[in-house]
N, CA, C and O of each residue as an XYZ file, in Angstrom:
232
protein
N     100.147     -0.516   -176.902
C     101.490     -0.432   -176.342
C     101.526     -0.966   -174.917
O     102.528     -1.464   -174.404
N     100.163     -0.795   -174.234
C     100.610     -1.393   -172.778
C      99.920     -3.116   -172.460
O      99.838     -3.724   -171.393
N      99.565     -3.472   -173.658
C      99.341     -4.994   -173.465
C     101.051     -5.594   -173.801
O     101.098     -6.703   -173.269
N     102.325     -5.304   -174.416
C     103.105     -5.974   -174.817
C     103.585     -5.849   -173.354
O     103.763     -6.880   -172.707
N     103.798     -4.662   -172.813
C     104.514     -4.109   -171.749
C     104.047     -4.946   -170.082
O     104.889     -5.143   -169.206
N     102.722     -5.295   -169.961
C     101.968     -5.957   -169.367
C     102.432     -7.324   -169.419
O     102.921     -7.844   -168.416
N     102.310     -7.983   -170.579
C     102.799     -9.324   -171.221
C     104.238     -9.352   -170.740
O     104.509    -10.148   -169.841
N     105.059     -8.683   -171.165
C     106.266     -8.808   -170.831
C     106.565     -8.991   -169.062
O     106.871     -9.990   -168.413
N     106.379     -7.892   -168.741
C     105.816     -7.702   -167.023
C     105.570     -9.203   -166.376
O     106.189     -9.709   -165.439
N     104.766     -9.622   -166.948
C     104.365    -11.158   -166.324
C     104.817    -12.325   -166.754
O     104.896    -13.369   -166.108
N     105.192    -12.080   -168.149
C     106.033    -13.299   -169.012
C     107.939    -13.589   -168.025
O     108.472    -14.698   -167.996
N     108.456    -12.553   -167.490
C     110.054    -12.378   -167.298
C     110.088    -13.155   -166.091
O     110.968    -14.015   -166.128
N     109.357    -13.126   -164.944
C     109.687    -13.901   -163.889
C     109.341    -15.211   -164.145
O     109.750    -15.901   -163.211
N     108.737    -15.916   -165.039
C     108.701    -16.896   -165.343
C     110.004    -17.755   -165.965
O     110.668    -18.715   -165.576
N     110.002    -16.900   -167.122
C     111.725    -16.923   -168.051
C     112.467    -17.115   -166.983
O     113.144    -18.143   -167.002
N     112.546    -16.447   -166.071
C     113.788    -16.275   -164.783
C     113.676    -17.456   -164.100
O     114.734    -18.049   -163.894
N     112.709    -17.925   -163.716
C     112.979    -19.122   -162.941
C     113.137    -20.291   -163.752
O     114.048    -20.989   -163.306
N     112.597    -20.768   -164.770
C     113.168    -21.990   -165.333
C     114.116    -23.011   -165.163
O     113.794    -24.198   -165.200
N     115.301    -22.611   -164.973
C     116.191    -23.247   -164.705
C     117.105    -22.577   -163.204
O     117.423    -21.403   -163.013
N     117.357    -23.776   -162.301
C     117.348    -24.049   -161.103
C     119.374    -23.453   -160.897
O     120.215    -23.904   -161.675
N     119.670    -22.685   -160.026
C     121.192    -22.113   -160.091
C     121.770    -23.599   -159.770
O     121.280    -24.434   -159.009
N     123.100    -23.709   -160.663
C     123.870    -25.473   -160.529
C     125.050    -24.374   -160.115
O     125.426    -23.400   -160.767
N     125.512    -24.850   -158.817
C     126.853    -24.176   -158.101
C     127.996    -24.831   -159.237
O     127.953    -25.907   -159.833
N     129.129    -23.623   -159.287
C     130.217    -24.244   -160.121
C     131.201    -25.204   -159.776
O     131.419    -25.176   -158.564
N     131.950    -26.134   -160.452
C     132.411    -27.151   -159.311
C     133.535    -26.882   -160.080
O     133.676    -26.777   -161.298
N     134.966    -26.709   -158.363
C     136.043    -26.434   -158.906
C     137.222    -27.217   -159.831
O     137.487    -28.290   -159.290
N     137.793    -27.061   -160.725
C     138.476    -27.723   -161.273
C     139.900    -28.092   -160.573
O     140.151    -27.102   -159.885
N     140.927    -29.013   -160.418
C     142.292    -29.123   -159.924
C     142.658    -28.049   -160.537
O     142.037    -27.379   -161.362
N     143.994    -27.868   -159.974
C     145.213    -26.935   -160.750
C     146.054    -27.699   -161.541
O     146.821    -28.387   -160.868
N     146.210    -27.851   -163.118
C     147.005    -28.191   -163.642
C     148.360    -27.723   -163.708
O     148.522    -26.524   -163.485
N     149.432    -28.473   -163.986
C     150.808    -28.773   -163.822
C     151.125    -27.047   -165.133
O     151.914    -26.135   -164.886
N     150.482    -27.122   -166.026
C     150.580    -26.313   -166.962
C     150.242    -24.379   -165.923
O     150.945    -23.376   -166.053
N     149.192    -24.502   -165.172
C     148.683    -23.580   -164.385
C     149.793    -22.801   -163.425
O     150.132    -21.629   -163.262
N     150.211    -24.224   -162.825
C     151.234    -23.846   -161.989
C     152.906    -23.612   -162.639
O     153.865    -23.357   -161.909
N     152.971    -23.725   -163.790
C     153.729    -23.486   -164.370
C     154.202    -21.671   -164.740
O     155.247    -21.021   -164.755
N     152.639    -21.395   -165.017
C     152.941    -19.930   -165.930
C     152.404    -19.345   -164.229
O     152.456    -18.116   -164.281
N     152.114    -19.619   -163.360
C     151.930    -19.036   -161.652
C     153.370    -18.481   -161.981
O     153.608    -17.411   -162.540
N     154.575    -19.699   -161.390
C     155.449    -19.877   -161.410
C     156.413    -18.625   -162.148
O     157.320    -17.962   -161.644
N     155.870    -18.585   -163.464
C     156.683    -17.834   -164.475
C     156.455    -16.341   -164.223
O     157.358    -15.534   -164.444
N     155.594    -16.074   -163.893
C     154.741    -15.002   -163.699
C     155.119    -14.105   -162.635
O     155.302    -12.891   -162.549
N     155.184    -15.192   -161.772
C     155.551    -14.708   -160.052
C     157.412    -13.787   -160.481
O     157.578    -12.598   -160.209
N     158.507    -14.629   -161.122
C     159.434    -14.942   -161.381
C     159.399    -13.264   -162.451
O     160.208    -12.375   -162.188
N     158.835    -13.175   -163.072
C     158.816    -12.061   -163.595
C     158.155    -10.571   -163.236
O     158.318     -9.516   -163.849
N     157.471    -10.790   -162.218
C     156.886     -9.768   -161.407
C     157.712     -9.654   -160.386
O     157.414     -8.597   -159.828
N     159.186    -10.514   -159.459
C     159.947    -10.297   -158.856
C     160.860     -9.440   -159.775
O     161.263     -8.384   -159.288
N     161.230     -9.746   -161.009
C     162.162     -9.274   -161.582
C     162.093     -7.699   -161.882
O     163.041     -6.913   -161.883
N     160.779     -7.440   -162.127
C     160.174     -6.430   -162.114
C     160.646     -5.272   -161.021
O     161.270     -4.231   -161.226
N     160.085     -5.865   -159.698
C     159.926     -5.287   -158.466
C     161.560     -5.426   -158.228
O     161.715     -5.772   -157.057
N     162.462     -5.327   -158.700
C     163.800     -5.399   -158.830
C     164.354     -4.251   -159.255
O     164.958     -3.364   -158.652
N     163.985     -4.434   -160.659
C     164.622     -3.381   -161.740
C     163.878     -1.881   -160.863
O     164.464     -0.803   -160.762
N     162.839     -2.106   -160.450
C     162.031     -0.629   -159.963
C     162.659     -0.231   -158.535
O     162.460      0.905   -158.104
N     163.198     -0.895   -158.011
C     163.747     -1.000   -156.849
C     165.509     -0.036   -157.621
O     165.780      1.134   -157.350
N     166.382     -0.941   -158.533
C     167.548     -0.457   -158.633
C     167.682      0.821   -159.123
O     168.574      1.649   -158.941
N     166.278      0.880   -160.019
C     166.370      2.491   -160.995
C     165.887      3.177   -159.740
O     166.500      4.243   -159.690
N     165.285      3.097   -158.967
C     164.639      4.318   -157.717
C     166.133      4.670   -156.884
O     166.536      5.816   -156.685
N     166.836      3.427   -156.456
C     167.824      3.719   -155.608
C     169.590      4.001   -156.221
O     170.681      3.913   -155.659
N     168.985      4.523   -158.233
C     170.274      4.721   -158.751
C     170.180      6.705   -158.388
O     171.168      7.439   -158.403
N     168.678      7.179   -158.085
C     168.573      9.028   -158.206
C     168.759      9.333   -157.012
O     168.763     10.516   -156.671
């Protein structure tokens, strides 16, 4: 039981380094992106509306 555990032990930092960290590279904002932003925003105002009129109907 303690040769797998051993093995393993010395086998993982190896596994781990293999491959080198590649930073993520950002994508533009598509027209589609800024679209549902847009929609989103537009409905989270509407929101913050209705919560606003029902608070200041009590």
């Amino acid at each position: 039981m303690r040769l797998p555990l051993i093995l393993f032990a010395i086998l993982t930092p190896a596994l781990a380094a293999t491959e080198t960290f590649q930073r993520p590279i950002p994508q533009p904002q598509t027209a589609e992106a800024e679209l549902a932003y847009l929609a989103a925003s537009l409905i989270f105002l509407a929101a913050l509306v209705a919560v606003q009129w029902l608070v200041s109907r009590r």
